[in-house]
mmCIF file of the N, C-alpha and C atoms, coordinates in Angstrom:
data_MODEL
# 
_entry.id   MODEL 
# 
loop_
_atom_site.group_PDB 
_atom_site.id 
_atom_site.type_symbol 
_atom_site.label_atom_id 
_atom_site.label_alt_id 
_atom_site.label_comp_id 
_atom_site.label_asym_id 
_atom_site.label_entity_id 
_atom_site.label_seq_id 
_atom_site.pdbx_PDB_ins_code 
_atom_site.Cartn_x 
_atom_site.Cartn_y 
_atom_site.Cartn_z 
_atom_site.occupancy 
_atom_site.B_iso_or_equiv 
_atom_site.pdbx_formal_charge 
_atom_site.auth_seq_id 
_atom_site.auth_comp_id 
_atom_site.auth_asym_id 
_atom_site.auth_atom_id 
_atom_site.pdbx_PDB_model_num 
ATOM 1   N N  . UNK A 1 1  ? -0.442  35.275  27.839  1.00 0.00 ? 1  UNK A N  1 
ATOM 2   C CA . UNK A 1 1  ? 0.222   34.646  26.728  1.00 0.00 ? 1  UNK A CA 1 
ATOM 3   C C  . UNK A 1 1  ? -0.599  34.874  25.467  1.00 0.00 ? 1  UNK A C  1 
ATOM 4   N N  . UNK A 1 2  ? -0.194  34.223  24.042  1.00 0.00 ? 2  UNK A N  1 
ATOM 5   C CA . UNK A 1 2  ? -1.212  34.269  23.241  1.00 0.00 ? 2  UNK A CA 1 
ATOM 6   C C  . UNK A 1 2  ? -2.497  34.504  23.129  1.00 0.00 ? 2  UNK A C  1 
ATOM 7   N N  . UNK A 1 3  ? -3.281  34.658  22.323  1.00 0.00 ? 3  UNK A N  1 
ATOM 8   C CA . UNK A 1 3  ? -4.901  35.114  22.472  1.00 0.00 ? 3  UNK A CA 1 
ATOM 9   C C  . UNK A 1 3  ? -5.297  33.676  21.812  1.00 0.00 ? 3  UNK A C  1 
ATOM 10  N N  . UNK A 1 4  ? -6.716  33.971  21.761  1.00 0.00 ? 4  UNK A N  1 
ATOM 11  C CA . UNK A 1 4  ? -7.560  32.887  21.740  1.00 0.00 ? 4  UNK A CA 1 
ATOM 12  C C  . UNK A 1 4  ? -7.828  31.722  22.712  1.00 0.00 ? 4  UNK A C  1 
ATOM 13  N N  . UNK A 1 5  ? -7.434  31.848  23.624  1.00 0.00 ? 5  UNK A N  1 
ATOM 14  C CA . UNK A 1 5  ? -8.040  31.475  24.862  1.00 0.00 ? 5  UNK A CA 1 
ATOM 15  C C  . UNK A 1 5  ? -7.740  29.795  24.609  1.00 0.00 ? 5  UNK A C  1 
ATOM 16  N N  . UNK A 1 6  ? -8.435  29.019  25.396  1.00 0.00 ? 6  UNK A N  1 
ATOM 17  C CA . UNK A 1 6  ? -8.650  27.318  25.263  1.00 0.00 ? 6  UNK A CA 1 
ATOM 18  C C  . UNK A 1 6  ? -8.922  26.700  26.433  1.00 0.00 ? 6  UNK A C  1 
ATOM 19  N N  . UNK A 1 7  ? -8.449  25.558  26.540  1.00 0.00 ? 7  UNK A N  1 
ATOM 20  C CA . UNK A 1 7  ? -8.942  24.383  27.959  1.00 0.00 ? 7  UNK A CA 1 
ATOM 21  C C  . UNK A 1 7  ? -7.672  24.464  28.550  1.00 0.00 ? 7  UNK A C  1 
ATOM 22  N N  . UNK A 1 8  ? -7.627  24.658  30.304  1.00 0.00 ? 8  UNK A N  1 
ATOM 23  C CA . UNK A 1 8  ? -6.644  24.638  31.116  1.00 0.00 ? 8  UNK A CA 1 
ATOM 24  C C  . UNK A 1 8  ? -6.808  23.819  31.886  1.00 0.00 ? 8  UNK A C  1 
ATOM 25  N N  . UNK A 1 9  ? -5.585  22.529  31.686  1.00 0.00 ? 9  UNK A N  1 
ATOM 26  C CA . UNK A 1 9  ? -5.718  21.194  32.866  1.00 0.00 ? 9  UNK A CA 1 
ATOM 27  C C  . UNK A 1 9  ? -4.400  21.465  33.103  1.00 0.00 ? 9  UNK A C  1 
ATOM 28  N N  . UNK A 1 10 ? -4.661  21.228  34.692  1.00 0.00 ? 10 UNK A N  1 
ATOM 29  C CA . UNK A 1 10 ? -3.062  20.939  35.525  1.00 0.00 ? 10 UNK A CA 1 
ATOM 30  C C  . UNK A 1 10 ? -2.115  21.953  34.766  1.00 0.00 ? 10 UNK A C  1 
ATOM 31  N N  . UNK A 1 11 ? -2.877  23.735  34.646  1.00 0.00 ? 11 UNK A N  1 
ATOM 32  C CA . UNK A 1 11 ? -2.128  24.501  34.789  1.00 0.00 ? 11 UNK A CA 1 
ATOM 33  C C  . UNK A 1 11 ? -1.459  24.653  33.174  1.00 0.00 ? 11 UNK A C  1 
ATOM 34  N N  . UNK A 1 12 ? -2.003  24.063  31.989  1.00 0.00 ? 12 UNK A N  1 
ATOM 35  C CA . UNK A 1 12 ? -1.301  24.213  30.815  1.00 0.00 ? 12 UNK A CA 1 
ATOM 36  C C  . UNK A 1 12 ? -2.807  24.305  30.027  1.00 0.00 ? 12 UNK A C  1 
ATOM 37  N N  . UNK A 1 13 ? -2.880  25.224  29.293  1.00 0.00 ? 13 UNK A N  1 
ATOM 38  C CA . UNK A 1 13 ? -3.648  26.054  28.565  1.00 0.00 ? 13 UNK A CA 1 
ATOM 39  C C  . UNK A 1 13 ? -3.426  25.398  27.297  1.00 0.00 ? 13 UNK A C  1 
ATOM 40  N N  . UNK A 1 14 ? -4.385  24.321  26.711  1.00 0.00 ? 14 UNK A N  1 
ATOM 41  C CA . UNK A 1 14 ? -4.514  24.516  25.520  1.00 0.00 ? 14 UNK A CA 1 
ATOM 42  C C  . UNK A 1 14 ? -4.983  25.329  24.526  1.00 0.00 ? 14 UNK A C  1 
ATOM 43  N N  . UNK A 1 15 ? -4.363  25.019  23.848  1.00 0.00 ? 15 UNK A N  1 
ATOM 44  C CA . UNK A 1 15 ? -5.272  26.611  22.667  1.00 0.00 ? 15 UNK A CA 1 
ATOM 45  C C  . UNK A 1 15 ? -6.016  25.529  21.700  1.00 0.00 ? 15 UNK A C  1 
ATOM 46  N N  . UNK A 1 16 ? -7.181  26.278  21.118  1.00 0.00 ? 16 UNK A N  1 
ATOM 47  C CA . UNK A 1 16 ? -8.609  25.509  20.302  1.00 0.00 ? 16 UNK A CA 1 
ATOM 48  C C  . UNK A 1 16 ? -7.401  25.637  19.260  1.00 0.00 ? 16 UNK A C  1 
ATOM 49  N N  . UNK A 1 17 ? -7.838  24.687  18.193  1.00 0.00 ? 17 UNK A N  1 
ATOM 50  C CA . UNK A 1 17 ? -7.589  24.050  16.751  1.00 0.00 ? 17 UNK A CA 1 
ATOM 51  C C  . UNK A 1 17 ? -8.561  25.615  16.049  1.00 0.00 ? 17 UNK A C  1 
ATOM 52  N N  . UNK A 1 18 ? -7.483  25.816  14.730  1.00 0.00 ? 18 UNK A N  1 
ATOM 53  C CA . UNK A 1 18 ? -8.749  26.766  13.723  1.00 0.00 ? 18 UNK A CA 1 
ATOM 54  C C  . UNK A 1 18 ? -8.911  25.715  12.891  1.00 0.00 ? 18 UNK A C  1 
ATOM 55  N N  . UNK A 1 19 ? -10.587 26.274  12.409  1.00 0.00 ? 19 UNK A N  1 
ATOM 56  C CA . UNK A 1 19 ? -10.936 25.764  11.563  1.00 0.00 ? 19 UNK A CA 1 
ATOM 57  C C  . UNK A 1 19 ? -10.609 24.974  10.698  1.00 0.00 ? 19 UNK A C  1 
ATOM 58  N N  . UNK A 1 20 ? -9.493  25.795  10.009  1.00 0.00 ? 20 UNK A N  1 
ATOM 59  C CA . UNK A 1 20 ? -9.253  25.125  8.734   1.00 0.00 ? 20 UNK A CA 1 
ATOM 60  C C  . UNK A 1 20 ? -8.026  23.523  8.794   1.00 0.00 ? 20 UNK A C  1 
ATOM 61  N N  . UNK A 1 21 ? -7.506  24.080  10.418  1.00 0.00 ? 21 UNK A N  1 
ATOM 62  C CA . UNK A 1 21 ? -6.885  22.663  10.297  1.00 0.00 ? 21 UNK A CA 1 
ATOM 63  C C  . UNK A 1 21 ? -7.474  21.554  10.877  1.00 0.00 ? 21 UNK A C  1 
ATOM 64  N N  . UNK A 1 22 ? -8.839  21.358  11.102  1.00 0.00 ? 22 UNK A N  1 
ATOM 65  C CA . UNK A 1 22 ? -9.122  20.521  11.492  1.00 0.00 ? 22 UNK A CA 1 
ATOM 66  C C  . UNK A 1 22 ? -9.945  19.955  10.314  1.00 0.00 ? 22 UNK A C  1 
ATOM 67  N N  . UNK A 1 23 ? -10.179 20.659  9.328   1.00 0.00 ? 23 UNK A N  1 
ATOM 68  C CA . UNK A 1 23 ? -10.876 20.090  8.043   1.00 0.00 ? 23 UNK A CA 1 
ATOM 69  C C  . UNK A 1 23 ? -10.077 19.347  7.227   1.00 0.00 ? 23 UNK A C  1 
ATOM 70  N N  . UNK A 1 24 ? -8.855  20.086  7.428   1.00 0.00 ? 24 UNK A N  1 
ATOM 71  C CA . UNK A 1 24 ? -7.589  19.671  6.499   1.00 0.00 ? 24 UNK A CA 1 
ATOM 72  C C  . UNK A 1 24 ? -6.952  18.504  7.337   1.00 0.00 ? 24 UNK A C  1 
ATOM 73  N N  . UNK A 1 25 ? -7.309  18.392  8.424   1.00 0.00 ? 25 UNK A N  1 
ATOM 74  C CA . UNK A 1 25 ? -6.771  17.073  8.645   1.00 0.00 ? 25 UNK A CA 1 
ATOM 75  C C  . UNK A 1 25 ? -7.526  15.723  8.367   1.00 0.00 ? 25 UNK A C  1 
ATOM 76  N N  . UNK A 1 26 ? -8.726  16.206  8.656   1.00 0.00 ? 26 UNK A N  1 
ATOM 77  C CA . UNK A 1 26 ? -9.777  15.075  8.549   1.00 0.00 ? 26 UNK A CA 1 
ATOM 78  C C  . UNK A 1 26 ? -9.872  14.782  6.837   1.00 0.00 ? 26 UNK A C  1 
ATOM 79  N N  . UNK A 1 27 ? -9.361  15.849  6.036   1.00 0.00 ? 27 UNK A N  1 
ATOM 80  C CA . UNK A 1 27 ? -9.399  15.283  4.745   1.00 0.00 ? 27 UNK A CA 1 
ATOM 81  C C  . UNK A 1 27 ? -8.178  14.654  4.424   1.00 0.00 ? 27 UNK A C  1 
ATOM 82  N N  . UNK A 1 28 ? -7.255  14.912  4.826   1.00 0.00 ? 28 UNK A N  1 
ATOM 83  C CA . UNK A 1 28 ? -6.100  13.624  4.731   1.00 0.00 ? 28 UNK A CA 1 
ATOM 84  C C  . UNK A 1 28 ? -6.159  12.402  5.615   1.00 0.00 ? 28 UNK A C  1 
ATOM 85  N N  . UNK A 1 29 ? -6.827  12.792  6.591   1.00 0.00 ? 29 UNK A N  1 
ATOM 86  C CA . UNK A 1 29 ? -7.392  11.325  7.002   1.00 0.00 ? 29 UNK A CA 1 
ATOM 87  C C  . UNK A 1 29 ? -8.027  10.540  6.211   1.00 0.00 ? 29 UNK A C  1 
ATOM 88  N N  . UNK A 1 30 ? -9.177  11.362  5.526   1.00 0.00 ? 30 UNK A N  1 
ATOM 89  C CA . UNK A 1 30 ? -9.765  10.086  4.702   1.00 0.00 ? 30 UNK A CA 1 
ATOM 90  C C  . UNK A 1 30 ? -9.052  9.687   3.273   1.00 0.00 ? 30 UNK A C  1 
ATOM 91  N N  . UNK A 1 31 ? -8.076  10.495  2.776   1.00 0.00 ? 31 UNK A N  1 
ATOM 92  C CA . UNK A 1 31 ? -7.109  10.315  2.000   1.00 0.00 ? 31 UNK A CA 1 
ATOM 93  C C  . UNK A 1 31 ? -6.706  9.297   2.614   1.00 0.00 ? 31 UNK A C  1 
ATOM 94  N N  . UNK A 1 32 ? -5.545  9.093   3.249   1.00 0.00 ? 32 UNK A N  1 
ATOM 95  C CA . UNK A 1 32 ? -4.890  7.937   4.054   1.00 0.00 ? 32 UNK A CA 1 
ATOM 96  C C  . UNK A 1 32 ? -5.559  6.762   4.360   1.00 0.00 ? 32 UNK A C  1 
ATOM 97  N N  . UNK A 1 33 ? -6.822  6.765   4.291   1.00 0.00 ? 33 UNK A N  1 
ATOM 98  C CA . UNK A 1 33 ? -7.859  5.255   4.928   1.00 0.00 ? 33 UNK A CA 1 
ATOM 99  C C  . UNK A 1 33 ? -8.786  5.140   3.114   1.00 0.00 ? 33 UNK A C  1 
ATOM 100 N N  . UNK A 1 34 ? -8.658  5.676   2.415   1.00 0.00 ? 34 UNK A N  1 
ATOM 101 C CA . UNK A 1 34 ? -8.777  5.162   1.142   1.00 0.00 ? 34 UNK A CA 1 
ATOM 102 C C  . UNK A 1 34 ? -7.678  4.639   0.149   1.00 0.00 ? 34 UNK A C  1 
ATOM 103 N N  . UNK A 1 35 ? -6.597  5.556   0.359   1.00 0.00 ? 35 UNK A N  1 
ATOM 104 C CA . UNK A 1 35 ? -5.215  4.911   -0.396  1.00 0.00 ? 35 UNK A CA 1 
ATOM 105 C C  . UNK A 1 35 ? -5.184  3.031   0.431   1.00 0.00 ? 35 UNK A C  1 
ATOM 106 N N  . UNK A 1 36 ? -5.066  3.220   1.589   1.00 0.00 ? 36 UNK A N  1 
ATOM 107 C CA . UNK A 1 36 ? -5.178  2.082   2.709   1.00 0.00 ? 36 UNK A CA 1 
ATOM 108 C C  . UNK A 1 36 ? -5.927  0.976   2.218   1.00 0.00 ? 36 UNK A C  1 
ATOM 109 N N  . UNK A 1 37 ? -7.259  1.544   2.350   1.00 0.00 ? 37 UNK A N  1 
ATOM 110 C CA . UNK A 1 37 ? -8.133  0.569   1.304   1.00 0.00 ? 37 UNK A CA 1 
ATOM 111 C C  . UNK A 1 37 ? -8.081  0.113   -0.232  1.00 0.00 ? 37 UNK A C  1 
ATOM 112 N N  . UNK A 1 38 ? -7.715  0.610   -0.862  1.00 0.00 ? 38 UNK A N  1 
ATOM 113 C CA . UNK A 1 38 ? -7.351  0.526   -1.998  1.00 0.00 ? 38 UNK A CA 1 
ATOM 114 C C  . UNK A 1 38 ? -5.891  -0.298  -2.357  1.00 0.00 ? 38 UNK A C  1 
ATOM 115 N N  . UNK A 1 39 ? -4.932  -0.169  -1.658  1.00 0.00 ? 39 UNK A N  1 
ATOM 116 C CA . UNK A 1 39 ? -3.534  -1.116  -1.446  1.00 0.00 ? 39 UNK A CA 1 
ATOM 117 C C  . UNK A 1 39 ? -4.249  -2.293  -0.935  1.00 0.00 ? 39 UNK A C  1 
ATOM 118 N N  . UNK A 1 40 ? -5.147  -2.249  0.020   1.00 0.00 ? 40 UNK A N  1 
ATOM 119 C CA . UNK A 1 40 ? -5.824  -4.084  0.519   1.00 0.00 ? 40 UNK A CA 1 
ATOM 120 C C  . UNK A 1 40 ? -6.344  -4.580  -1.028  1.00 0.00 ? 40 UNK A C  1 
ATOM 121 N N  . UNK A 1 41 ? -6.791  -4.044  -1.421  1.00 0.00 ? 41 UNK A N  1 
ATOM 122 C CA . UNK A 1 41 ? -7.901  -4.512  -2.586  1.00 0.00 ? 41 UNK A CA 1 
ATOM 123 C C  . UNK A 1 41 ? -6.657  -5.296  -3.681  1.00 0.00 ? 41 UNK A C  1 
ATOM 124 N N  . UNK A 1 42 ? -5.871  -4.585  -3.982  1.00 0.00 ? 42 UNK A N  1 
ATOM 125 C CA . UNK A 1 42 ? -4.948  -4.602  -4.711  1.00 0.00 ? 42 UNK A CA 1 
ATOM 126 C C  . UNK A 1 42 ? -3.786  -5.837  -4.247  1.00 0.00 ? 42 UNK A C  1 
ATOM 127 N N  . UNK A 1 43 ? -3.463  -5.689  -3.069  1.00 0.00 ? 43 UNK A N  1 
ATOM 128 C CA . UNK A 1 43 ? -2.454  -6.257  -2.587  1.00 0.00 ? 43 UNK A CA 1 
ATOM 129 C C  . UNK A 1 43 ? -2.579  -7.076  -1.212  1.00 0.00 ? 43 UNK A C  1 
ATOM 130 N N  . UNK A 1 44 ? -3.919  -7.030  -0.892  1.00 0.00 ? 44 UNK A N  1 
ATOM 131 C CA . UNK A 1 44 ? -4.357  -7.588  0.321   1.00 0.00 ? 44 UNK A CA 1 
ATOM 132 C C  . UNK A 1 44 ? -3.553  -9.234  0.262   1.00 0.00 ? 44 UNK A C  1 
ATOM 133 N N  . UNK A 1 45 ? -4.109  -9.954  -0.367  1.00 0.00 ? 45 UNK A N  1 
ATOM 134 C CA . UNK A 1 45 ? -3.674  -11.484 -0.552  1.00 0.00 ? 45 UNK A CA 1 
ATOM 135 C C  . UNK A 1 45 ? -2.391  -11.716 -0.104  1.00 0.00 ? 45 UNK A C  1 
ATOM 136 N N  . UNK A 1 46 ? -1.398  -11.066 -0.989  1.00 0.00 ? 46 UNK A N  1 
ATOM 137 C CA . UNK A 1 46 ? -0.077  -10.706 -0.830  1.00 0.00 ? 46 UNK A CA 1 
ATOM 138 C C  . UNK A 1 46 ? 0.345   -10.604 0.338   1.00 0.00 ? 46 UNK A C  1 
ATOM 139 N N  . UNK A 1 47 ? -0.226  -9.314  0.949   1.00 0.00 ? 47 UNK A N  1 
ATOM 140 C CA . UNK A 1 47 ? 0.011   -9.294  2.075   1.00 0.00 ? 47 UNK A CA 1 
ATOM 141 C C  . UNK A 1 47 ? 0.121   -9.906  3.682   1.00 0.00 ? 47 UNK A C  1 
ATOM 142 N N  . UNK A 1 48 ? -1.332  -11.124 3.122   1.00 0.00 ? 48 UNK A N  1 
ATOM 143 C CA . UNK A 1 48 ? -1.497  -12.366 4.155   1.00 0.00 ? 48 UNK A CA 1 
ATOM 144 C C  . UNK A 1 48 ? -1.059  -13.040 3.564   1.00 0.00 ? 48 UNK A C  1 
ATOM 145 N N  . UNK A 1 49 ? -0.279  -13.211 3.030   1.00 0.00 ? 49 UNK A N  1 
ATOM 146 C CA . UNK A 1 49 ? 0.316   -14.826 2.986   1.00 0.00 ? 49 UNK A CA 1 
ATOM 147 C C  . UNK A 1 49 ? -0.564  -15.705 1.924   1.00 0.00 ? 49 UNK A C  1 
ATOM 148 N N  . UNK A 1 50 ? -1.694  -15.008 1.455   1.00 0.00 ? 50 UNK A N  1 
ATOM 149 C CA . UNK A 1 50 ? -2.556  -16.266 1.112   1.00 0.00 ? 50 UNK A CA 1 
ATOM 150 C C  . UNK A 1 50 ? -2.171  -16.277 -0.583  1.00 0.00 ? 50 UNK A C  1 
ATOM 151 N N  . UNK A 1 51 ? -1.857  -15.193 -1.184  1.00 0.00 ? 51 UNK A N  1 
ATOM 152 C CA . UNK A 1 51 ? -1.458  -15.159 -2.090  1.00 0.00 ? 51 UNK A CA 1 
ATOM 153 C C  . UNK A 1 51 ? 0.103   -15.164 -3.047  1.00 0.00 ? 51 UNK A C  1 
ATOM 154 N N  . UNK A 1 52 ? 0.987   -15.747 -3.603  1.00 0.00 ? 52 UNK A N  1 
ATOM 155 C CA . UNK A 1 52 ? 2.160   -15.571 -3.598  1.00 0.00 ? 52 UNK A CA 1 
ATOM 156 C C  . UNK A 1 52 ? 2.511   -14.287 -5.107  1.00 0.00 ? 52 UNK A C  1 
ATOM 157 N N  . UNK A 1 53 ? 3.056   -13.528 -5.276  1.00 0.00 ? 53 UNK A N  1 
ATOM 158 C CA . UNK A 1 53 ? 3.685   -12.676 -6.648  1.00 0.00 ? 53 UNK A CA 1 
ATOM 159 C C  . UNK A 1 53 ? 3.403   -13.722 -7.654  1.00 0.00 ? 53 UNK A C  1 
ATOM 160 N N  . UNK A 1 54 ? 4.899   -14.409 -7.361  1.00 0.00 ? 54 UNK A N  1 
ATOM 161 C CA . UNK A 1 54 ? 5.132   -15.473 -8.559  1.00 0.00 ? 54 UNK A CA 1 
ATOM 162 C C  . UNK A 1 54 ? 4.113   -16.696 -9.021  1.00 0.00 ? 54 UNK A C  1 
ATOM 163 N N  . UNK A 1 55 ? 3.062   -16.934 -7.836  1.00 0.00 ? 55 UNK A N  1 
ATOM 164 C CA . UNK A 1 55 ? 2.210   -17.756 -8.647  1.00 0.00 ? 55 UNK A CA 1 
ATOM 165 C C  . UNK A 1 55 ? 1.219   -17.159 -9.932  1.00 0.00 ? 55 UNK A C  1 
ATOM 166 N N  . UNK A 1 56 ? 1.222   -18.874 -10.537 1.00 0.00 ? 56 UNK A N  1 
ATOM 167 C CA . UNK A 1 56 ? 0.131   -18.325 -11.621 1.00 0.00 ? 56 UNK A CA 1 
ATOM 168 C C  . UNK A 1 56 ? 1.181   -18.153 -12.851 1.00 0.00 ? 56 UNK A C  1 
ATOM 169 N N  . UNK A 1 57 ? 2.948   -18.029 -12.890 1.00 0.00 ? 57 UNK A N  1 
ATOM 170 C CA . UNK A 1 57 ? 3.908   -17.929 -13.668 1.00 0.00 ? 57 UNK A CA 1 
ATOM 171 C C  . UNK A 1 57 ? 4.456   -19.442 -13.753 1.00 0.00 ? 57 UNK A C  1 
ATOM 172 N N  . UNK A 1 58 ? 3.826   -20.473 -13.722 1.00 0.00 ? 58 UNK A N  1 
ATOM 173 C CA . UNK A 1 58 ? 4.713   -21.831 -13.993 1.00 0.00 ? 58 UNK A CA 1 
ATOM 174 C C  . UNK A 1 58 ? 5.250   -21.709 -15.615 1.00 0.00 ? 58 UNK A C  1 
ATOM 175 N N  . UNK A 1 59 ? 4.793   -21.483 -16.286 1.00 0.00 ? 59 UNK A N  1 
ATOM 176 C CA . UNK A 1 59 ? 5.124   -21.916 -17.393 1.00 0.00 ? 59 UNK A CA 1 
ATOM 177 C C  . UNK A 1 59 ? 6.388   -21.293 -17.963 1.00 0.00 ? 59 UNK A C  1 
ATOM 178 N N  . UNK A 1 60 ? 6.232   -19.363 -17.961 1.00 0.00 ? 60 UNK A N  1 
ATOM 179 C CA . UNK A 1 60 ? 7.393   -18.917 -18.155 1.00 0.00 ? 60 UNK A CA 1 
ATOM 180 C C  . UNK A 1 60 ? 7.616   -18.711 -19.713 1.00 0.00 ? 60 UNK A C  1 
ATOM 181 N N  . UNK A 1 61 ? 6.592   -19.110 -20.064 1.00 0.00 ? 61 UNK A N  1 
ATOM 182 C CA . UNK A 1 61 ? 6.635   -19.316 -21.512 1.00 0.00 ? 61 UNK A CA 1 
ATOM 183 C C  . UNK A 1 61 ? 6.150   -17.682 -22.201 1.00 0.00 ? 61 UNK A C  1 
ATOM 184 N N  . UNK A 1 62 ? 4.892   -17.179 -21.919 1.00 0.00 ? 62 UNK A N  1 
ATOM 185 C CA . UNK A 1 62 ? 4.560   -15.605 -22.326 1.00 0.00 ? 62 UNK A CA 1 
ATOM 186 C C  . UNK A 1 62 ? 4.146   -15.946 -23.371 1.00 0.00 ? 62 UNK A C  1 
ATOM 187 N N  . UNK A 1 63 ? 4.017   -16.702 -24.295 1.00 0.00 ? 63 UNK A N  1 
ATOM 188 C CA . UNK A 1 63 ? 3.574   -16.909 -25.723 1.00 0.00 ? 63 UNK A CA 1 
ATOM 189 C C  . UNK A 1 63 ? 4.905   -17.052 -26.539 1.00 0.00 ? 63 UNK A C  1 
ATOM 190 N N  . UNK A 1 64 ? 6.318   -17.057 -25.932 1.00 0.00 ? 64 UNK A N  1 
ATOM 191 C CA . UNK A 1 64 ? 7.262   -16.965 -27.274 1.00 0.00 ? 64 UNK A CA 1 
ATOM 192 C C  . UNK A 1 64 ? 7.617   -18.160 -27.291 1.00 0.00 ? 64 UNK A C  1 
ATOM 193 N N  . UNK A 1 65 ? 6.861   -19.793 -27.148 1.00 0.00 ? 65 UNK A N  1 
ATOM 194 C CA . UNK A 1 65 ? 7.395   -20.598 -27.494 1.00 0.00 ? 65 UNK A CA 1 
ATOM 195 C C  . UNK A 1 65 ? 8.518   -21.305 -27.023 1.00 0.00 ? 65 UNK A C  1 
ATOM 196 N N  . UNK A 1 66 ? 9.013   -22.559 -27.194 1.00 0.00 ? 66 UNK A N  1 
ATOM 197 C CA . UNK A 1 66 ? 10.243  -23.140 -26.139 1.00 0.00 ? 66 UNK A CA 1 
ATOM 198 C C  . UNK A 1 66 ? 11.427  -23.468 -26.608 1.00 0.00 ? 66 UNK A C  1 
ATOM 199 N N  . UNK A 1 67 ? 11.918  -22.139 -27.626 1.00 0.00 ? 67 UNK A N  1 
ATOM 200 C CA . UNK A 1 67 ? 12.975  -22.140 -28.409 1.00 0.00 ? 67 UNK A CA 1 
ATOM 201 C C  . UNK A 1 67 ? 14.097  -21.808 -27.821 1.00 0.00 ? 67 UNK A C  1 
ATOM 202 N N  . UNK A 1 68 ? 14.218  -21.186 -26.812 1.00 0.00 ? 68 UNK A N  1 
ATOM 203 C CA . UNK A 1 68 ? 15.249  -21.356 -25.609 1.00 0.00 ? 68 UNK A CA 1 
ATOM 204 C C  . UNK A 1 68 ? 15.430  -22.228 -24.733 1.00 0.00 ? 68 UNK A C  1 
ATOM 205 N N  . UNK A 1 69 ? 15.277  -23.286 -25.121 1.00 0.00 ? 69 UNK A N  1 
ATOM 206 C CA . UNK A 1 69 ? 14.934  -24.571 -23.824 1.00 0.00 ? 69 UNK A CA 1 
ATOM 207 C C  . UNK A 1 69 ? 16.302  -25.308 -24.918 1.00 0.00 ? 69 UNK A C  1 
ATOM 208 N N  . UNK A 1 70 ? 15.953  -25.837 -26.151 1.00 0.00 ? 70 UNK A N  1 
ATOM 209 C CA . UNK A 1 70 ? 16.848  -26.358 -26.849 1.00 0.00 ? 70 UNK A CA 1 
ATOM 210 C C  . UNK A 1 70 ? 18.710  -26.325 -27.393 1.00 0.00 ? 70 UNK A C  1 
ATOM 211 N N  . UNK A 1 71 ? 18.271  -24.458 -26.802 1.00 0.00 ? 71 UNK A N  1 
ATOM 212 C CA . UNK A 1 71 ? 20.032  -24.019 -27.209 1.00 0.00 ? 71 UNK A CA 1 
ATOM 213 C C  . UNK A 1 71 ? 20.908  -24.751 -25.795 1.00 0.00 ? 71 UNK A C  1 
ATOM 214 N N  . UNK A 1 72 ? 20.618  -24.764 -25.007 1.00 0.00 ? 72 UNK A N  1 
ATOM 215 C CA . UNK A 1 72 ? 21.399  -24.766 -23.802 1.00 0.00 ? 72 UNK A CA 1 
ATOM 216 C C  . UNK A 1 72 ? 21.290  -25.775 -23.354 1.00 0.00 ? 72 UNK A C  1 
ATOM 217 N N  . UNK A 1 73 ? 20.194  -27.023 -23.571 1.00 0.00 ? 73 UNK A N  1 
ATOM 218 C CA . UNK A 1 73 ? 20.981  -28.395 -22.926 1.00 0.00 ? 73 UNK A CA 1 
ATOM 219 C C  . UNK A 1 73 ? 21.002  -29.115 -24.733 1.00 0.00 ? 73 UNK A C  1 
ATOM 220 N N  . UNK A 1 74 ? 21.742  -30.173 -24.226 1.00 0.00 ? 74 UNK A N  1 
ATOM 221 C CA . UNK A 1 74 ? 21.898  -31.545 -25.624 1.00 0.00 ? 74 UNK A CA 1 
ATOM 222 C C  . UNK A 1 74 ? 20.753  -32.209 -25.504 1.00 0.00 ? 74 UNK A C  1 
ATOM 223 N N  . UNK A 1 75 ? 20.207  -32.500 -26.718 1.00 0.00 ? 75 UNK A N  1 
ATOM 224 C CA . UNK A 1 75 ? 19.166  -33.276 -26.828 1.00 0.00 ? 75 UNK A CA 1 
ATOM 225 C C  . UNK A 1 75 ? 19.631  -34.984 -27.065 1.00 0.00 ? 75 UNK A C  1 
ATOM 226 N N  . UNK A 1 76 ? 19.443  -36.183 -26.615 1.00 0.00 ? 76 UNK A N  1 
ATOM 227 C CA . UNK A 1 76 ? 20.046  -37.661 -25.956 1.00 0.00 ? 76 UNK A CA 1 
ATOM 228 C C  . UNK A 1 76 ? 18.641  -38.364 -27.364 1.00 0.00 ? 76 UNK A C  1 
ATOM 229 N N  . UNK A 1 77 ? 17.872  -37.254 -27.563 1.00 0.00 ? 77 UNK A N  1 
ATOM 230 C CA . UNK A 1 77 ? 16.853  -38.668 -28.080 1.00 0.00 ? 77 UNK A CA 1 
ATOM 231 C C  . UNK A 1 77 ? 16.961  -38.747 -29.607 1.00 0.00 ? 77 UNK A C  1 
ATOM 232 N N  . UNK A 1 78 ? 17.977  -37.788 -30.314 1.00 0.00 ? 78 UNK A N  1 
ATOM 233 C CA . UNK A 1 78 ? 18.142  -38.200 -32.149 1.00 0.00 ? 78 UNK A CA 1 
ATOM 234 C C  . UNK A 1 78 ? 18.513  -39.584 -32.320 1.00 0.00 ? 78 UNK A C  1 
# 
């Protein structure tokens, strides 16, 4: 069959890995376990539960003031 030879168990001949894909894998490996790490850092909290998105937004306000609070209900205390 093919050349380059390899390890034969129970009659099936593996063939060796070249070089270059075993570099190229191990460098998207560590691609993949740094993106990984980097999403925990970022989003870890989130992710357990311990942290929520929306907290930390009570107010809702952003700095523009609570001039939309007044159009839409009646004010009872003039």
């Amino acid at each position: 069959m093919g050349g380059g030879g390899g390890t034969t168990y129970k009659g099936y001949t593996i063939p060796h890995n070249k070089r270059w894909h075993t570099v190229a894998g191990k460098g998207l490996c560590a691609v993949m376990w740094f993106w990984v790490f980097y999403r925990a850092k970022q989003d870890g909290a989130v992710l357990l539960g311990m942290h929520h998105p929306w907290d930390g937004h009570d107010d809702h306000s952003h700095g523009h003031g609570h001039e939309h609070e007044g159009s839409s209900s009646t004010s009872s205390s003039h």
